[in-house]
N, C-alpha and C positions, 0 to 999 in steps of 0.2 A: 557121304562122309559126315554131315551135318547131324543127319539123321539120327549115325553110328555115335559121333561126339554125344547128342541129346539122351540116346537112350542109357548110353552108358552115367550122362551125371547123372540120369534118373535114379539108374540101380545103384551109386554111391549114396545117393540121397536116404534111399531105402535102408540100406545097412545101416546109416548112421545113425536113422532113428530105431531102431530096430535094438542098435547096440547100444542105444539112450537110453530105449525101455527097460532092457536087461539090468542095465545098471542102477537106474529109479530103482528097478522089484529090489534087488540086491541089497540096495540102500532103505530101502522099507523093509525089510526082512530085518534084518540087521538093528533098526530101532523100534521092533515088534518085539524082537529077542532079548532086546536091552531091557525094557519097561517090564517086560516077564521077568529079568531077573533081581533087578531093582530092588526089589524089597529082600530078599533072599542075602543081597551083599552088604544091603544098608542095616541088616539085623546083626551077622554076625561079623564084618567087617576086613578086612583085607586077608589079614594072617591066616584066619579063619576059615576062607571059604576055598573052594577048587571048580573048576568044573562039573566034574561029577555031584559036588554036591548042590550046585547051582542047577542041572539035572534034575537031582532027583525032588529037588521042591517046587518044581515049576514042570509044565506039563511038556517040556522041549526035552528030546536026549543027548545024551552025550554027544552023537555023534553030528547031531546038526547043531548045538552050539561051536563044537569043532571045525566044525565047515565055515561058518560064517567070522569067527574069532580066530587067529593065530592061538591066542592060550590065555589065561585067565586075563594079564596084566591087560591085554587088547580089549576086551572086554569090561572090566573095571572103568580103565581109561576113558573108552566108548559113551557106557552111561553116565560119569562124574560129566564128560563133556556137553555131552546132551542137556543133560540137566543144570550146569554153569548157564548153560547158551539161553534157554529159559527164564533164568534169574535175569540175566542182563537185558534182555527186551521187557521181561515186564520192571524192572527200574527205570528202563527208558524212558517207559512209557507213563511212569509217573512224572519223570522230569520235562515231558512234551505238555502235559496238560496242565502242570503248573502255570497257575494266573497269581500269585502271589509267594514271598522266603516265610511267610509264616506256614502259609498253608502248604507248600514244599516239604516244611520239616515236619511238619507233624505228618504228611498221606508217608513222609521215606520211614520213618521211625516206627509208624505201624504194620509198614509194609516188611521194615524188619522182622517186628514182633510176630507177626502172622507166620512168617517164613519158619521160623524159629520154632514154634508153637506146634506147626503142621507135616514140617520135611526135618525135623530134627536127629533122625539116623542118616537121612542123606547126606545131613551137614556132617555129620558125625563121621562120615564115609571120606569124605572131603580132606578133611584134617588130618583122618589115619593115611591118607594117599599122599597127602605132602609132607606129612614127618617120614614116612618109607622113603621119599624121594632124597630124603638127604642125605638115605644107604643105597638104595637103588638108582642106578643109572636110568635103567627102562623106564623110569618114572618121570626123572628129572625133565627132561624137555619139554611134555605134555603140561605136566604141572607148572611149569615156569611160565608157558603158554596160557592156562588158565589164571593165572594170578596176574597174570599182565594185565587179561581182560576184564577180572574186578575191577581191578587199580583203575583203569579207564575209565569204567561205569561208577566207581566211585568220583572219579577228578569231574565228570559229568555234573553230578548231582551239587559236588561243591561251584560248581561255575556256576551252574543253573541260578543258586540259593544266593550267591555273590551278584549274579546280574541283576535277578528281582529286586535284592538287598540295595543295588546300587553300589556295594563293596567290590574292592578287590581279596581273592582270597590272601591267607595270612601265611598260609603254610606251602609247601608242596606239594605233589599229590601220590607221592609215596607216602608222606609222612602222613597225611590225611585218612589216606589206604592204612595203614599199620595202626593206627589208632581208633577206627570203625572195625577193622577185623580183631585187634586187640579184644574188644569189647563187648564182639559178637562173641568171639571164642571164649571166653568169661562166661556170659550170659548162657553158651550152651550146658558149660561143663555143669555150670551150678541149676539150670530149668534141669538136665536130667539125673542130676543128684536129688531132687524133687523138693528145689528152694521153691519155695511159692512166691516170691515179690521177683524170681530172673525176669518175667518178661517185663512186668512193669517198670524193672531196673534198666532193662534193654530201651525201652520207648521213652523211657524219660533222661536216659546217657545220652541217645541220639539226638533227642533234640537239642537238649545240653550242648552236645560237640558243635553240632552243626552251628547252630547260632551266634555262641560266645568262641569256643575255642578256635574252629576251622576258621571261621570268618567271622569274626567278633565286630561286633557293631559299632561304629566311630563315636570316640567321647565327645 
């Protein structure tokens, strides 16, 4: 009977990893699919794009982006979140190695500008998914979800900049959140309206905010 108990947790064992693997490949497929279409949604932008033509510009067909996505919005949603999730650990990861609030604001402010500079239809992809969301339902809770997770990785980077500083922050961290995405979203429209001073305007508001306004320095 012992035996019969053992072999059997065995072969539960087995399936379980089995149905782990399946699920990994699934979940790797899935963000292999995303990365291939990526440039494809970040060029022409929500209203714009379909499946079929996320298809036809990428070397995936119709029918297995359909297998792996319910339908465009699952898809869309998919790579905004992938790539949010991105942004956030490498923020982190500037506020983990921070040894100094001066040198804080200046590695966030550049790490702004780079972003800005390099992923700027992403971000662009970003913005057109959260003004949909305030017509769209299908939208609205992913994107609620995402903007939480700035707001976090923002209140982060002002705690961070306040503990070195030896300050308490001044504001909120909504209010903080709205006034760095204010800024950023500014800084994009006018970099790809092809202002020449957005990003230098972006890296020098940042540090601006950060310093005097979020957390202004004691008289």
């Amino acid at each position: 009977m012992k035996r019969e108990v053992a072999e059997l947790t065995l072969s539960d064992e087995r399936v379980d990893r089995i149905a782990r693997r399946q699920v990994d490949k699934f979940e790797e497929r899935r963000r292999e699919l995303a990365d291939g279409a990526l440039q494809t949604l970040s060029e022409r932008g929500y209203a714009r794009t379909s499946l079929r033509e996320i298809a036809q510009n990428t070397e995936f067909s119709h029918g297995t982006l359909h297998y792996y996505f319910r339908d465009k919005t699952d898809l869309i949603m998919y790579c905004v979140r992938q790539y949010k999730a991105q942004c956030v650990l490498r923020y982190d990861a500037i506020v983990a190695d921070a040894a100094s609030a001066d040198g804080l604001a200046a590695t966030f402010a550049d790490g702004l500008t780079v972003t800005l500079r390099e992923d700027a239809l992403m971000h662009r992809l970003w913005y057109d998914l959260r003004s949909q969301s305030l017509f769209e339902d299908a939208f609205r809770a992913d994107v609620t979800e995402i903007d939480d997770s700035l707001e976090r990785m923002i209140t982060r980077v002002v705690d961070r900049y306040a503990e070195l500083a030896q300050i308490v922050p001044a504001c909120t961290s909504t209010l903080a959140y709205a006034t760095f995405d204010g800024m950023f979203q500014r800084a994009l429209l006018r970099h790809l309206a092809g202002v020449d001073t957005a990003l230098d305007e972006l890296r020098d508001g940042a540090r601006f905010l950060l310093t005097h306004l979020v957390t202004p320095r004691p008289a």
